[in-house]
ZAMARGU-4260 file (C-alpha; in steps of 0.2 Angstrom, whole numbers, plus 5000, padded with zeros to 4 digits):
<rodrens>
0) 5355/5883/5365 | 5362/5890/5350 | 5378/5884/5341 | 5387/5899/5349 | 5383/5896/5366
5) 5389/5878/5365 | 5405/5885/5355 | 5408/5897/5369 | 5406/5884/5385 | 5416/5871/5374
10) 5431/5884/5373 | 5430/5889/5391 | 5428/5871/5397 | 5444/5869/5386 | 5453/5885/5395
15) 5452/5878/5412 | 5460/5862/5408 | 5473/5870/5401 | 5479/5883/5413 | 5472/5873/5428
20) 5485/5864/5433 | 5497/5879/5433 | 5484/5893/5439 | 5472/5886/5449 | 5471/5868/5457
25) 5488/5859/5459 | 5476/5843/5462 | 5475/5843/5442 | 5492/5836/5439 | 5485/5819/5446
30) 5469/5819/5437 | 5468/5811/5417 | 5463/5821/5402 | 5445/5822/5402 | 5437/5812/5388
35) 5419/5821/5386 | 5428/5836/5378 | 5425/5837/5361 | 5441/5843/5356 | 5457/5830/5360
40) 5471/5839/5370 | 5485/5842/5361 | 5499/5834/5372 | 5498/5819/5385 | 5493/5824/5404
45) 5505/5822/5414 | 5499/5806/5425 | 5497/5796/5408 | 5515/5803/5403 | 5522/5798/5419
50) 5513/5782/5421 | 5519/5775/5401 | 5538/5781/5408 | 5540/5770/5422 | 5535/5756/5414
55) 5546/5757/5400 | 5560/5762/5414 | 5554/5745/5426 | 5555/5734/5408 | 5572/5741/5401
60) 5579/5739/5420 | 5573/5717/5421 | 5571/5713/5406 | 5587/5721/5395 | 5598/5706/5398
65) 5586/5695/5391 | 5579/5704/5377 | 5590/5694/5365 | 5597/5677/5367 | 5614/5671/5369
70) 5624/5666/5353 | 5624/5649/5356 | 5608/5647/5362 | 5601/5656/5346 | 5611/5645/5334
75) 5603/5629/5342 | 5589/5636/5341 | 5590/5640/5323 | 5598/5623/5321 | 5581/5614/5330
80) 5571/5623/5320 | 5580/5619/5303 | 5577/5602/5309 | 5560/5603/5311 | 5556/5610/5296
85) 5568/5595/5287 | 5557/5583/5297 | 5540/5590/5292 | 5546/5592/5271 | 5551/5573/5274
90) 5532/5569/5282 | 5525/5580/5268 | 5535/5571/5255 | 5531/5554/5262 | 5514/5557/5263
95) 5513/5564/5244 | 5521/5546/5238 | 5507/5536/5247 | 5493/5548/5237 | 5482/5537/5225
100) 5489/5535/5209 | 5470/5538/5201 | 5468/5557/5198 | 5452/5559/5203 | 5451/5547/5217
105) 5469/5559/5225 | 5457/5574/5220 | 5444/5566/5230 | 5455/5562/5244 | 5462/5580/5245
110) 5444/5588/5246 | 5440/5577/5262 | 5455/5580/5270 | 5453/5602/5268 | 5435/5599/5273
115) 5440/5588/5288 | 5453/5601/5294 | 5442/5614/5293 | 5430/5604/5304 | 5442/5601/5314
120) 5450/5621/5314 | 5431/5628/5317 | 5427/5616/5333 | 5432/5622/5351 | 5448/5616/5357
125) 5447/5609/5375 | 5470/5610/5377 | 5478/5620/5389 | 5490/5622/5375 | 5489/5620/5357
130) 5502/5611/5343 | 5515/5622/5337 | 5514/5628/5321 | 5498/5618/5319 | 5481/5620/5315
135) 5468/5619/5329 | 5469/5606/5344 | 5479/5592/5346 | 5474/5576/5338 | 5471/5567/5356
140) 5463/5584/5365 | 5448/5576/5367 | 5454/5559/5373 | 5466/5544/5370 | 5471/5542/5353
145) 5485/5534/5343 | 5501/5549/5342 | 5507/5543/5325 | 5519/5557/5319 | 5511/5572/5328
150) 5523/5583/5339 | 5513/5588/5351 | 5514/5600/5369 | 5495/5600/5371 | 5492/5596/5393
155) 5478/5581/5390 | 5477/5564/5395 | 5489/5553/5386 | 5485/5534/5380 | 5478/5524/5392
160) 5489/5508/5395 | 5482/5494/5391 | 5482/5477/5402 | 5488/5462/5399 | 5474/5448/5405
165) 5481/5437/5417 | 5481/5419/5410 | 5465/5408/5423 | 5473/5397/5437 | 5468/5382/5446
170) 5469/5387/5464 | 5482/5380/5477 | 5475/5367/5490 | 5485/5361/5505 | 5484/5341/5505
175) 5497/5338/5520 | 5501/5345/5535 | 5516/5338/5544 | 5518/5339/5564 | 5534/5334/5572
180) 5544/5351/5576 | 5542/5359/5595 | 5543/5377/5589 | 5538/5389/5574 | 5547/5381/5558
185) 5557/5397/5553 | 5566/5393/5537 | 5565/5376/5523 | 5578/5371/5512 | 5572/5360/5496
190) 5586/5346/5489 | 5592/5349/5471 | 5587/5332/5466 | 5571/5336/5473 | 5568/5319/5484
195) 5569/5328/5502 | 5567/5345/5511 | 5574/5351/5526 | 5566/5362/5541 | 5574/5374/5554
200) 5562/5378/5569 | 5563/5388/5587 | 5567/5372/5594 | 5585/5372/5589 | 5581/5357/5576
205) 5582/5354/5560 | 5571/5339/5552 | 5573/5331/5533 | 5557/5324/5528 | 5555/5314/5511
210) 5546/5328/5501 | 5534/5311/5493 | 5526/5305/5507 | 5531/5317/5519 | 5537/5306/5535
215) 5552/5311/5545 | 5571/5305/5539 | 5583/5312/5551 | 5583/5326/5563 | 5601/5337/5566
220) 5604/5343/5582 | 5618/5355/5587 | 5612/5375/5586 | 5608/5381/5604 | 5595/5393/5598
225) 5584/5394/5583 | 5589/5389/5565 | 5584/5405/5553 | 5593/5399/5539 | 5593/5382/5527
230) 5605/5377/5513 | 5608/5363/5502 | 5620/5364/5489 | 5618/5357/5471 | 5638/5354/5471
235) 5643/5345/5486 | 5632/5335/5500 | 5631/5349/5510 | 5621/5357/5522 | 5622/5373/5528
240) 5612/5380/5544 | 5612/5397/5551 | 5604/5402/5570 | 5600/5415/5582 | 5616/5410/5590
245) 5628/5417/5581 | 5635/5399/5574 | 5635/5396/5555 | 5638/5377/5552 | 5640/5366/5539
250) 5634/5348/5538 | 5639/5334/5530 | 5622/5324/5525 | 5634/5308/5521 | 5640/5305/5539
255) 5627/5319/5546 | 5639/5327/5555 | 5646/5344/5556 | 5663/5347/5547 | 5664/5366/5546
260) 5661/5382/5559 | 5660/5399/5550 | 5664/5413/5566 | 5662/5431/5563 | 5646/5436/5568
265) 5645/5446/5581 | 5625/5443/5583 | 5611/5432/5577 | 5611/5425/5560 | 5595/5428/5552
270) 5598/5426/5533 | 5608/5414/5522 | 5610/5409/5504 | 5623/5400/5491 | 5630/5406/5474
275) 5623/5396/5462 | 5639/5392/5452 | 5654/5397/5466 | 5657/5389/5480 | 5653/5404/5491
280) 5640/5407/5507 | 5631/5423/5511 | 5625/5426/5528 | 5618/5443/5536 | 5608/5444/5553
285) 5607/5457/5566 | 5625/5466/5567 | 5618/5474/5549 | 5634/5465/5538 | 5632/5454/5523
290) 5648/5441/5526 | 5654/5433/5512 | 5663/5417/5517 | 5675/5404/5505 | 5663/5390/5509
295) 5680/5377/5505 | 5692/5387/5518 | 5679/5395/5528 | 5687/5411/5524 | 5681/5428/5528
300) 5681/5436/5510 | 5671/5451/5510 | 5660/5460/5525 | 5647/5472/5515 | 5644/5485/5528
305) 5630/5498/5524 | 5613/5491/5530 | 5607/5502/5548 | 5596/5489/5554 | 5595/5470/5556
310) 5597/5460/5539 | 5582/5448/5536 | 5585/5441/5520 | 5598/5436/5507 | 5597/5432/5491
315) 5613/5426/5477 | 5611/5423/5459 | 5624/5421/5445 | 5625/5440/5437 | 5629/5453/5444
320) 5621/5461/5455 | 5624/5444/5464 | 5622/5446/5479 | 5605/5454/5488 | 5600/5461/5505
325) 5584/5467/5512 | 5586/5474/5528 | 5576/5481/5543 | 5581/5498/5538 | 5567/5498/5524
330) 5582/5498/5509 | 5586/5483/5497 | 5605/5483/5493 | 5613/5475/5476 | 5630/5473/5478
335) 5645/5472/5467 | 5652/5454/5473 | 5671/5457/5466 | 5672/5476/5473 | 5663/5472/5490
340) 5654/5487/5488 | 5636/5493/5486 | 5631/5495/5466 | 5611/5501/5471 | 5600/5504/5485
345) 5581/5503/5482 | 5572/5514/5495 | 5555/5511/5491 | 5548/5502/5504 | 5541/5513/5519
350) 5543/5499/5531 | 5556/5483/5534 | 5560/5471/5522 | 5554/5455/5527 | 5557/5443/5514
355) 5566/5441/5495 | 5561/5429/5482 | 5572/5429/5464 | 5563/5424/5449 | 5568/5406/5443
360) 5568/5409/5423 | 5569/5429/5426 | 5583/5442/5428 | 5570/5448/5442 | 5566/5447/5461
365) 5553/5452/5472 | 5555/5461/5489 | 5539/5459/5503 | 5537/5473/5519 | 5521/5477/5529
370) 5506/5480/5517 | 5519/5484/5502 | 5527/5469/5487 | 5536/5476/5473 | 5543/5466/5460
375) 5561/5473/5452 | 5574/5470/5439 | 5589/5467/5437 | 5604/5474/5436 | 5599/5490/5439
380) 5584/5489/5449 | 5572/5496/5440 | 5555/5497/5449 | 5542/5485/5438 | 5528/5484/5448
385) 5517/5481/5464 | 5503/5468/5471 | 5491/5471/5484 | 5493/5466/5501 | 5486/5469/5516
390) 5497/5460/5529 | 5515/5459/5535 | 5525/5451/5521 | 5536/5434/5530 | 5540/5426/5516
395) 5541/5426/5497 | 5542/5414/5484 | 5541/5410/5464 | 5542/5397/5453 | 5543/5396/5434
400) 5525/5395/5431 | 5525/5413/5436 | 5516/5410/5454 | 5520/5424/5467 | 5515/5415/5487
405) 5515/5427/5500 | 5513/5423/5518 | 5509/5434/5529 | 5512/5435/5549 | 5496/5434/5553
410) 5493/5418/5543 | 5485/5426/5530 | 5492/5419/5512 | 5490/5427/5493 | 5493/5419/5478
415) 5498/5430/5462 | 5500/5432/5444 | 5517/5437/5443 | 5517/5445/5426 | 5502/5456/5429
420) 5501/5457/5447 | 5483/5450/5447 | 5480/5440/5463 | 5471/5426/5459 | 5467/5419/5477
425) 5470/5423/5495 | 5462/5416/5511 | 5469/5414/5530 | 5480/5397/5538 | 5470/5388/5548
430) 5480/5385/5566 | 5479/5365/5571 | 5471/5359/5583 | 5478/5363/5600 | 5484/5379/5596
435) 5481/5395/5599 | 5473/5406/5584 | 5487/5421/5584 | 5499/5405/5581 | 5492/5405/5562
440) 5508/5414/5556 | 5515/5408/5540 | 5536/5412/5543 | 5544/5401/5528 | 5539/5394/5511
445) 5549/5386/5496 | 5544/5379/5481 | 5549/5362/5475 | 5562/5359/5461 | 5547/5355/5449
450) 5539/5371/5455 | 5522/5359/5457 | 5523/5358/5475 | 5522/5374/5489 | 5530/5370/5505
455) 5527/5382/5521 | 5532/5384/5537 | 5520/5392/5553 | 5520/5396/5566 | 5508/5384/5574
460) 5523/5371/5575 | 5515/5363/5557 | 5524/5360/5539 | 5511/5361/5525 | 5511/5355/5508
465) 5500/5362/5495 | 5497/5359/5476 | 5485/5362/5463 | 5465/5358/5465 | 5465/5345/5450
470) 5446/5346/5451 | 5444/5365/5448 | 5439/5373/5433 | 5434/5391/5423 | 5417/5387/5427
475) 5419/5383/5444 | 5432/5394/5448 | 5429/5410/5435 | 5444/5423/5434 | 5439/5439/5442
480) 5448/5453/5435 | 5443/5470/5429 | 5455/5482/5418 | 5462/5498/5427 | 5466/5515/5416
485) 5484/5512/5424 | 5496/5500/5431 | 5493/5497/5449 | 5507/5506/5458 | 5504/5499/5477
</rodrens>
């Protein structure tokens, strides 16, 4: 084919495209421009021409009220990045002051830091996201590493907290178990001078046994249903007893009689507890109030309402928030004492809160419910951290040595570290002889003043005493802990 012929069907290729679309095939006006012509048409085709309109008419129409930012917006974002760059001159500056004062060895120091970031700029980052203004990946885009200074939205794993070892301790050995109540011991009270401890039990009783040799001293009788709550106060020779029959009494242990009634419950009384420093009781139970009664006048002073469910436990300490609930409902409450009225409510828990247990030397407290213990602090109730359970929580306790006792309702007991959380033995109540094995329930427990003695109540009818094993050591009894990447959140 000559260079004539290919002229010639090049122009009449070029002359049907043209005058198609008006002349021949209407169908043209939705085809593009052909590229295999050698010669480029001189104006757009129509589909491209209508195609690039629309767009620009869909972009002007959602995006022209935000194709600039507002005027404050703009100014604080030229403000922010003034700031920045302030920041950086200073790191720059500061930096520049710490260079070596040798010439050479600054020279030397430069050349390994370009070759460095080159290295660094030529390998593939692995971040979703890179530094602003920077250089390649962020420092930490290949793992944990130390932020020191380095403004950074790359999406990679941050620092890996690092675990505290928990301290080795001797396990806890029960040395005495003390018979004497007809029904499930439901709640101990320990004497501030630490010579005795009483017992509240299903059988409407309450016993006080010498806390050294553990032989019965006198036995108070006057509830007509169980006693749920014990309380001796370190101000007066008092003892105060709460029960399932809506009675709240106060005892004198001088003449061992009862001197006061507190009435106002309109149902069981499962919880009770003293202020430390007032002369002031706190009692909840099944109508879902905390009553705070004037333990001198035996006046009604506050009812703090806002629990839907049975209150099971109650806790007072001297700050505020003094007074504590947990309830049935799953929710712990911190009340504001002078205002009678709710100042938190922690609803963490999926299940009912069993048991309370405030830290001795701490501004902190502990909460058990089934399979769940969280440990808190105070005042605002910030969520510290959990510890491992399998069982339904009864009862709670601490002592200054920083040892957690759990006891569970099917007798199952744990001891913890109560800084780290590490549970550093567990194991199952044995039920006495003469007793059914689902009567293994631990329901109570206390420590002594000294915090050297645990003291529980079951529900086999028994009162153990537990201490230390004195014959246990590293060797015999290693410390079996592993690090996690993260704090345990149970």
């Amino acid at each position: 084919m000559t260079d004539a012929e290919q002229l010639t069907r090049t122009s009449a290729k070029r002359t049907r495209e043209i005058f198609a679309a008006d002349f021949a095939s209407p169908a043209a006006l939705e085809q593009p421009s052909n590229p295999a012509f050698t010669i480029a048409p001189s104006t757009t085709s129509p589909l491209d021409l209508h195609q690039s309109i629309g767009i620009a008419v869909r972009i002007r129409n959602q995006y022209q009220d935000v194709m600039e930012l507002p005027p404050a917006l703009a100014a604080k974002m030229a403000t922010s990045a003034a700031t920045a760059a302030d920041r950086r001159k200073k790191l720059k500056e500061s930096r520049a002051e710490q260079h070596a004062s040798d010439p050479k060895t600054r020279l030397l120091i430069e050349g390994a830091s370009e070759k460095a970031e080159q290295a660094k700029s030529s390998q593939q980052s692995t971040a979703l996201a890179l530094r602003a203004g920077g250089k390649g990946a962020a420092p930490n885009a290949t793992g944990p590493t130390p932020m020191r200074d380095v403004p950074s939205s790359s999406l990679v794993r941050k620092e890996s907290y690092v675990q505290t070892p928990p301290a080795w301790r001797r396990p806890w050995v029960p040395f005495r178990v003390i018979a004497g109540h007809m029904g499930w011991v439901r709640s101990i009270a320990v004497d501030p001078d630490n010579k005795f401890f009483a017992t509240g039990a299903s059988d409407r009783t309450i016993k006080l046994w010498d806390l050294a040799s553990g032989t019965l001293k006198l036995t108070l009788t006057g509830h007509i249903s169980a006693v749920r709550g014990l309380a001796i106060s370190d101000r007066s020779p008092y003892l105060y007893s709460a029960g399932e029959d809506k009675q709240v009494k106060c005892w004198d242990l001088e003449t061992n009689k009862v001197i006061r009634h507190f009435h106002g419950h309109l149902s069981g009384v499962y919880a009770l507890d003293l202020h430390p420093t007032l002369d002031i009781l706190f009692t909840g139970g099944r109508d879902g109030v905390v009553r705070v009664w004037d333990a001198r006048t035996r006046v009604n002073v506050h009812v703090l309402g806002g629990h839907k469910g049975t209150i099971s436990s109650v806790k007072a300490q001297e700050a505020d928030p003094q007074v504590l609930s947990g309830s049935m409902d799953s929710t712990i409450r911190l009340w504001d004492l002078v205002a009678g009225k709710t100042q938190t409510v922690l609803t963490h828990h999926k299940k009912s809160v069993r048991s309370l247990a405030i830290h001795p030397a701490e501004f902190t407290f502990a909460s058990g419910s089934s399979q769940s213990i969280k440990s808190w602090k105070c005042p605002e109730g910030a969520f510290m951290q959990g510890y491992e359970t399998s069982s339904i929580v009864n009862s709670l306790c601490v002592n200054e040595d920083n040892v957690l006792f759990a006891g569970g309702d099917g007798g199952d007991y744990a001891f913890y570290d109560w800084k780290t959380g590490h549970r550093f033995q567990k194991g199952e109540s044995i039920a006495q002889p003469g007793s059914l094995d689902a009567e293994a329930g631990i329901m109570c427990s206390s420590w002594d003043r000294s915090g050297l003695r645990l003291i529980t109540g079951e529900s086999d009818k028994s009162i153990k005493m537990w201490k230390e094993d004195p014959e246990a050591t590293p060797e015999s009894h290693p410390l079996d802990w592993k690090p996690t990447l993260g704090r345990q959140k149970f």
